[in-house]
Backbone as numpy.savetxt, mean C-alpha at the origin, in Angstrom:
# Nx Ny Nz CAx CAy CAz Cx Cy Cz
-22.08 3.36 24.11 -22.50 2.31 23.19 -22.04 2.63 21.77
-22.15 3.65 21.35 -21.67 4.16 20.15 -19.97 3.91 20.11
-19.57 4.45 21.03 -17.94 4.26 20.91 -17.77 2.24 20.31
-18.30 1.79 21.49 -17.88 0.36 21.06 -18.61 -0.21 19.96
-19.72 0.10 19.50 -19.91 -0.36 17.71 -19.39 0.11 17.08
-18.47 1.63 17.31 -17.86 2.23 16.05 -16.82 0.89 16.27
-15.65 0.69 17.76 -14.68 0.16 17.60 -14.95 -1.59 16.83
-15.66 -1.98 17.35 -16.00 -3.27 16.82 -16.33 -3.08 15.00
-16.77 -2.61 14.53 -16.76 -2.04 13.16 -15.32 -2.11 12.72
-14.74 -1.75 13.15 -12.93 -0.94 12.75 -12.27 -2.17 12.62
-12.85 -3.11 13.66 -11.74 -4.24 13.79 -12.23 -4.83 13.30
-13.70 -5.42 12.84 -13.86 -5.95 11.77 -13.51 -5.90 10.50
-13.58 -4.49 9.90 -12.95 -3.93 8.73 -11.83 -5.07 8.57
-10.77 -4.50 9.58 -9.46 -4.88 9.65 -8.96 -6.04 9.57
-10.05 -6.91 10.20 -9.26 -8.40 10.24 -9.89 -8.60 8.41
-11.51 -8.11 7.95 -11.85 -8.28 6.95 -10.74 -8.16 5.89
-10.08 -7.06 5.85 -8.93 -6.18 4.91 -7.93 -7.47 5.16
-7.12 -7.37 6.13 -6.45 -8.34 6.50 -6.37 -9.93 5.89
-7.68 -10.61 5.51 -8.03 -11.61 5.11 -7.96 -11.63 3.83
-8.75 -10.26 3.13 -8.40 -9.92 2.12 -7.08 -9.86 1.01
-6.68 -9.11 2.26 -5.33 -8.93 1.69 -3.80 -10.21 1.49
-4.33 -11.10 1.55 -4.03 -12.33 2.46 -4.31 -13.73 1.35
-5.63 -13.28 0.99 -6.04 -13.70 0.10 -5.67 -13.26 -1.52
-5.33 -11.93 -1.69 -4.84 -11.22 -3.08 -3.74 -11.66 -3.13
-2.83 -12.34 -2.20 -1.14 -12.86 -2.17 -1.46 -14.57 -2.67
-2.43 -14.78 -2.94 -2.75 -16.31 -2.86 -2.26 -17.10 -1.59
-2.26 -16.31 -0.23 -1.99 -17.16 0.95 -1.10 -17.80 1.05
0.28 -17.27 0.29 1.95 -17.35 0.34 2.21 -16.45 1.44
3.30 -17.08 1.87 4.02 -16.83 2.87 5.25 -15.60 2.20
5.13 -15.69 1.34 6.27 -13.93 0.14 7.51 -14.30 -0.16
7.73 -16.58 0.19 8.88 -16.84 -0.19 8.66 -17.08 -1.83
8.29 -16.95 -2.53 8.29 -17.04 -4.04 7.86 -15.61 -4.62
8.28 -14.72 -4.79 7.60 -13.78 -5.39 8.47 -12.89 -6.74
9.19 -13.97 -7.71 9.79 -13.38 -8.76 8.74 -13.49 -10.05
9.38 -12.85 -10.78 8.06 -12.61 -12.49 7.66 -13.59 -12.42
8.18 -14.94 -12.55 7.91 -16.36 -13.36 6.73 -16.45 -12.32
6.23 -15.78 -11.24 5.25 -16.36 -10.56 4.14 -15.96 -10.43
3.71 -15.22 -11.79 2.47 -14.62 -12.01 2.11 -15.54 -12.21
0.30 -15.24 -11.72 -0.55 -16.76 -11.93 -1.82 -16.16 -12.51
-2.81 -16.03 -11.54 -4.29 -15.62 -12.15 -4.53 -13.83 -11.91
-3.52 -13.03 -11.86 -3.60 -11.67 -12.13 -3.77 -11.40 -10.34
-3.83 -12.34 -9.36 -3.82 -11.23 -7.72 -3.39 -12.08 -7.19
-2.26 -12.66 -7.65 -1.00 -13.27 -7.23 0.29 -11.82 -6.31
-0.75 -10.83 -6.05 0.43 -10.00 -4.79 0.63 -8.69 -5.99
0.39 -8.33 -6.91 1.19 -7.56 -7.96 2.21 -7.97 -8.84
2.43 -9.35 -8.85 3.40 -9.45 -9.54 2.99 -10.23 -11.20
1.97 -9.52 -12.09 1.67 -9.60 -12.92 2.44 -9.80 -14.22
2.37 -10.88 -14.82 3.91 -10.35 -15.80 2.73 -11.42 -17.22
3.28 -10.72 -18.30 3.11 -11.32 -19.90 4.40 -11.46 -20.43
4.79 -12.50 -21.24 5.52 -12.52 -22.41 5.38 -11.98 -23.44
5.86 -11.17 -23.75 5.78 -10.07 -25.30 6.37 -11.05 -26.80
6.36 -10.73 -27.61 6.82 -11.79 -28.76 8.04 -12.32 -28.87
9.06 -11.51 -28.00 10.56 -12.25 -27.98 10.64 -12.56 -26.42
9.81 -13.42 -25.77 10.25 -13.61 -24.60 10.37 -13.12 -23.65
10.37 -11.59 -23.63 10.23 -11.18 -22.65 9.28 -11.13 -21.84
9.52 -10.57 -20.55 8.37 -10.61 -19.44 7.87 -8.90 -19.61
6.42 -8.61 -19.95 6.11 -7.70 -19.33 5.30 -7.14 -18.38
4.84 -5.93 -18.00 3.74 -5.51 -17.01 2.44 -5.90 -17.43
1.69 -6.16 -16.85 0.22 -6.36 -17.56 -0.70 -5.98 -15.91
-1.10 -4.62 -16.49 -2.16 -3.96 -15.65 -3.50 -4.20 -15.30
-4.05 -5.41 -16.17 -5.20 -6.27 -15.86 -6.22 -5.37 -16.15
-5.62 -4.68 -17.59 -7.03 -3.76 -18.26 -6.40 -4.07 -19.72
-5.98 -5.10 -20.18 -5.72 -5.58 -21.76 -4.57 -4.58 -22.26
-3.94 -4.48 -21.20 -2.37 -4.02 -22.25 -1.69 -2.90 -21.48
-2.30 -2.33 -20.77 -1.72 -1.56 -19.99 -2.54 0.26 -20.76
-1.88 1.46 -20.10 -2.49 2.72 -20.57 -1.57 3.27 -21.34
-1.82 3.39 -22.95 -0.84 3.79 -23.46 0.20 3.22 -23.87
1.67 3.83 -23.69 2.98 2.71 -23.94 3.56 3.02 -22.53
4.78 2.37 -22.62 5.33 1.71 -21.60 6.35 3.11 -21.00
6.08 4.20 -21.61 7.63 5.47 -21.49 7.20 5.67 -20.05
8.20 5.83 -19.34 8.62 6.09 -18.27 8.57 4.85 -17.61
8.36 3.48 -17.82 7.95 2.90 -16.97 8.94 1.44 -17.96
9.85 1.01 -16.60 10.28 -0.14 -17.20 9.67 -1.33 -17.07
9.82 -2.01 -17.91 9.17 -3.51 -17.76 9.61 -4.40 -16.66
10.36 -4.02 -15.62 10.64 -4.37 -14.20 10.21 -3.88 -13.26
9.17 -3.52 -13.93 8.08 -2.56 -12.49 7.13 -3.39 -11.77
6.94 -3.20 -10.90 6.56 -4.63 -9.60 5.80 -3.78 -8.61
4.81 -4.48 -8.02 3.93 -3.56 -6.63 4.39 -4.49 -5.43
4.43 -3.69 -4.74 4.60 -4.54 -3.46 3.35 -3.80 -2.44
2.57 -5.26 -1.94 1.68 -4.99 -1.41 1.92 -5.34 0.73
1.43 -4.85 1.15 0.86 -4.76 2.58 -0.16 -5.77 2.99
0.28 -6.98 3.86 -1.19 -7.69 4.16 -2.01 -6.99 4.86
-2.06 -5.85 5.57 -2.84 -5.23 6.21 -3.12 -3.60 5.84
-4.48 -3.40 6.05 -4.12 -2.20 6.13 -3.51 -1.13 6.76
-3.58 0.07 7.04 -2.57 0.70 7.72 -3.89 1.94 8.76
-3.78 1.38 10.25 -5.18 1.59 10.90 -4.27 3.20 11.89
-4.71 4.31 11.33 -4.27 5.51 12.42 -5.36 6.68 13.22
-5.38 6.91 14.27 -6.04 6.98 15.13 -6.01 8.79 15.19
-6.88 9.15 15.49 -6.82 10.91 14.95 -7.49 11.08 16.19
-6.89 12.20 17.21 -7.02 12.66 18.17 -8.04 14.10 18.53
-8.59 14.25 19.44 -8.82 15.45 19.64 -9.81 15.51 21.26
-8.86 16.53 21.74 -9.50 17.00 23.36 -9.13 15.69 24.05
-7.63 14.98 23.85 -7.07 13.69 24.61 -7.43 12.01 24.32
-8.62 12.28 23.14 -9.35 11.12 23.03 -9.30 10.70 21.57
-9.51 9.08 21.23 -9.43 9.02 20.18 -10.94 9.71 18.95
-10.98 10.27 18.48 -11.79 11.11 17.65 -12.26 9.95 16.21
-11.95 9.68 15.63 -11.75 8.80 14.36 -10.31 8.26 13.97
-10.75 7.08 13.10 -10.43 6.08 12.47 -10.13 6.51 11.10
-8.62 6.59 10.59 -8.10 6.69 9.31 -7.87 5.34 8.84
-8.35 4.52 7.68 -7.82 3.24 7.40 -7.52 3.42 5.80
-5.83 3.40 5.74 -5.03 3.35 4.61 -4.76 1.90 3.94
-5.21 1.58 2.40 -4.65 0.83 2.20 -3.35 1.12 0.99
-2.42 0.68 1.52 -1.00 1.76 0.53 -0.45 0.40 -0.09
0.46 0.63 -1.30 1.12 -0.30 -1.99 2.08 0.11 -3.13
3.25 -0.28 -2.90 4.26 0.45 -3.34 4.63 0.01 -4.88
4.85 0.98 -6.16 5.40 0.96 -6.95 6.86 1.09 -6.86
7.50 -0.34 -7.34 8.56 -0.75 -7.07 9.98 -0.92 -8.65
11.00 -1.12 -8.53 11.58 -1.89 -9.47 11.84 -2.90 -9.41
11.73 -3.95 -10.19 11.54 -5.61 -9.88 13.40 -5.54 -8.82
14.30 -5.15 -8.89 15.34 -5.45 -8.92 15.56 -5.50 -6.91
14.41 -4.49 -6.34 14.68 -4.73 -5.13 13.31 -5.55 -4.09
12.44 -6.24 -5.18 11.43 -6.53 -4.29 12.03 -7.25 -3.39
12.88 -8.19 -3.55 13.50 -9.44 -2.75 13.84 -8.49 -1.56
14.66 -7.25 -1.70 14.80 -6.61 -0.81 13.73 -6.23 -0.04
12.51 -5.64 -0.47 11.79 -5.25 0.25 10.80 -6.21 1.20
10.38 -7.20 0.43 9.82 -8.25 1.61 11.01 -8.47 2.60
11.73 -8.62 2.53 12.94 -8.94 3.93 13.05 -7.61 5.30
12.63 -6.24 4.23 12.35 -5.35 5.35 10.68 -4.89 5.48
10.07 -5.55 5.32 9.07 -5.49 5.44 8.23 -5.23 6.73
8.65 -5.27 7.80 8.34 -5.03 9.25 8.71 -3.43 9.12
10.36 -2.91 8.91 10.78 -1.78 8.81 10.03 -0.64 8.22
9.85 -1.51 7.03 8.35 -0.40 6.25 7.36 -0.21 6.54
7.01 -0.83 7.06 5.47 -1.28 7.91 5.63 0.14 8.81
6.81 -0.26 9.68 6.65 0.82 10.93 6.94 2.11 10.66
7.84 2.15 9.39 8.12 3.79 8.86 7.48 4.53 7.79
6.45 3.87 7.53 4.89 3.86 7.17 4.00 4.76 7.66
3.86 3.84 9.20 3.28 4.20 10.56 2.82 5.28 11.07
4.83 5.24 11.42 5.05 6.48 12.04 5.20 7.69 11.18
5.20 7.74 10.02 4.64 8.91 8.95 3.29 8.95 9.44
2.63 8.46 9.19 0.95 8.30 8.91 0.76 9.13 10.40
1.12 8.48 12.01 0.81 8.85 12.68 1.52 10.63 12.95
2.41 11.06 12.27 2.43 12.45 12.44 1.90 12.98 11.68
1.77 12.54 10.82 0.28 13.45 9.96 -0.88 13.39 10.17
-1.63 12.40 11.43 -2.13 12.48 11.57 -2.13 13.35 13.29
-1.10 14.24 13.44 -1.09 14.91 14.38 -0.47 16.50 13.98
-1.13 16.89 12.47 -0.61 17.71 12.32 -1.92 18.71 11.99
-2.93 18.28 12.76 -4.18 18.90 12.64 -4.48 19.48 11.52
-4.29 18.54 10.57 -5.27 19.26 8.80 -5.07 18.15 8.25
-4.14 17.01 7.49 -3.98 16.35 6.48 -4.98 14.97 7.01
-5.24 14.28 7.68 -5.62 13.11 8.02 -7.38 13.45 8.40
-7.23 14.88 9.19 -8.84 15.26 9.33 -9.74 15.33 7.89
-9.08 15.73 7.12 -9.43 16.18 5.82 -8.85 14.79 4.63
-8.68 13.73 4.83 -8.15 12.71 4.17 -8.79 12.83 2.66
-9.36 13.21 2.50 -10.04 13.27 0.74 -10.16 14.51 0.00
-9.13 14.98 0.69 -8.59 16.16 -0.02 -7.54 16.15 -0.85
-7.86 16.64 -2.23 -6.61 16.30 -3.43 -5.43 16.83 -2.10
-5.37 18.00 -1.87 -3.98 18.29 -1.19 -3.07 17.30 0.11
-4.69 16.78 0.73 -3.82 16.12 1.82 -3.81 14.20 1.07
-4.03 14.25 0.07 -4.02 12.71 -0.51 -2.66 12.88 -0.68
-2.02 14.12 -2.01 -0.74 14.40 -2.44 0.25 14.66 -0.85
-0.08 14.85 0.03 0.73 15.24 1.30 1.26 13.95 1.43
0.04 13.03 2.05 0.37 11.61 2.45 1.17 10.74 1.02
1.06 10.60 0.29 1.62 9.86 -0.88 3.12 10.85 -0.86
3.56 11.96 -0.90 4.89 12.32 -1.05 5.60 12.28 0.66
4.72 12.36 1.50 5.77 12.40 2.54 5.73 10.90 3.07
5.42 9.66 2.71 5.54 8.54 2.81 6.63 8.25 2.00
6.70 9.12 0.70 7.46 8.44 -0.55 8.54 9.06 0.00
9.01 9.87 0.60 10.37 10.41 1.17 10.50 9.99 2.41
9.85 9.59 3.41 10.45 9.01 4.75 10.89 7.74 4.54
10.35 6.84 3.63 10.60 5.28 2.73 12.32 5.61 2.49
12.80 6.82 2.22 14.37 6.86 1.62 15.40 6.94 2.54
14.82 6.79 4.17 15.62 6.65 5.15 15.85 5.10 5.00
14.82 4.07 4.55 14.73 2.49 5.05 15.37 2.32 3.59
14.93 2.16 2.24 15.32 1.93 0.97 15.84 3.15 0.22
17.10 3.43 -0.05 17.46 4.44 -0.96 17.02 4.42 -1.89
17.25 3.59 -2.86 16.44 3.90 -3.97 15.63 2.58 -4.53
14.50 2.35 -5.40 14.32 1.57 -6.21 12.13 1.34 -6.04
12.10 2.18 -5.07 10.79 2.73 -5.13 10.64 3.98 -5.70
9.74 3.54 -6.80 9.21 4.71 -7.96 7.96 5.43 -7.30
7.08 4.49 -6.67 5.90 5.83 -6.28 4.73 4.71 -5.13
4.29 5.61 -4.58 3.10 5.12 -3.36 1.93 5.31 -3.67
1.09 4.01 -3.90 0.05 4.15 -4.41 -1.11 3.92 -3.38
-2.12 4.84 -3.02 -3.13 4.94 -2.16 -4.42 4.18 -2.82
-4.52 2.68 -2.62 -5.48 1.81 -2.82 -6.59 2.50 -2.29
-6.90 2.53 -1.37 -8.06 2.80 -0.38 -7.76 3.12 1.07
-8.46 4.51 1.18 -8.39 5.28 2.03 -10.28 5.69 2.57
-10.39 5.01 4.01 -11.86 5.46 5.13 -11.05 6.15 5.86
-12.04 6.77 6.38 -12.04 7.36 7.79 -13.70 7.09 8.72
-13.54 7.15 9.83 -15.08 5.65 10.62 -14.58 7.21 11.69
-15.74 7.92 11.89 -15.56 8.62 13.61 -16.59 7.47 14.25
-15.80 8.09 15.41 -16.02 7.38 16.56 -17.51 8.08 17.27
């Protein structure tokens, strides 16, 4: 009985997240997603202000952003995941607990177009990161550990350079559960 309220829990989460996430895109389909199409700030990440000459900039939805802009060009873009990212942690043949990642990529505006088009690709090489770390008996058991947070965020950000060479700046870990079973 326990097993199946944990599982029914999980998939609730999920379709919840899912809906969610679904809903933060304004329930676009990801064929419009250039600057000009910032709207009410959870229009998908693609947040943009006009600065005094026209330009478009970042606007972090905390009145100006942290600081100034160094290191960070004003073509910086998130690309988000409608779902979260659900991995299954093993032990003695059985599923043990529930890791639920929500990840979202710091991007340069110049390849989002690219990246929604591979967006399945990322999805799965995502995944299949997530799922060997979560078979490497320490990083996924221990998910809220500064060390295994930094594990998962750099070895996602380097398996990503098999699918996109370059134009992802960094992997940002929205929200991260873990639900045992």
């Amino acid at each position: 009985m326990k097993n199946v309220i944990g599982a029914v829990l999980v998939s609730l989460f999920a379709v919840a997240g899912g809906v969610g996430g679904q809903a933060l895109q304004g329930g676009s389909d990801g064929s419009d997603h250039s600057a000009e199409s910032a709207d009410d700030g959870h229009g998908g990440g693609h947040d943009a202000k006009e600065d005094d000459h026209g330009e478009k900039k970042k606007d972090d939805g905390h009145g100006g952003g942290h600081g100034s802009d160094a290191g960070y060009g004003s073509d910086v873009r998130f690309f988000n995941f409608n779902r979260e990212f659900v991995i299954p942690i093993m032990a003695n043949q059985r599923v043990d607990s529930l890791i639920i990642i929500n990840i979202n990529l710091e991007v340069q505006a110049s390849v989002l177009d690219k990246l929604f088009s591979l967006k399945p690709k990322l999805r799965d090489n995502i995944m299949t990161t997530l799922v060997e770390l979560s078979n490497d008996g320490h990083t996924l058991v221990e998910p809220t550990s500064v060390d295994s947070y930094e594990t998962i965020r750099s070895t996602v950000m380097l398996n990503l350079g098999s699918v996109v060479d370059k134009g992802i700046e960094n992997v940002l870990i929205m929200d991260l559960a873990k639900q045992d079973l």
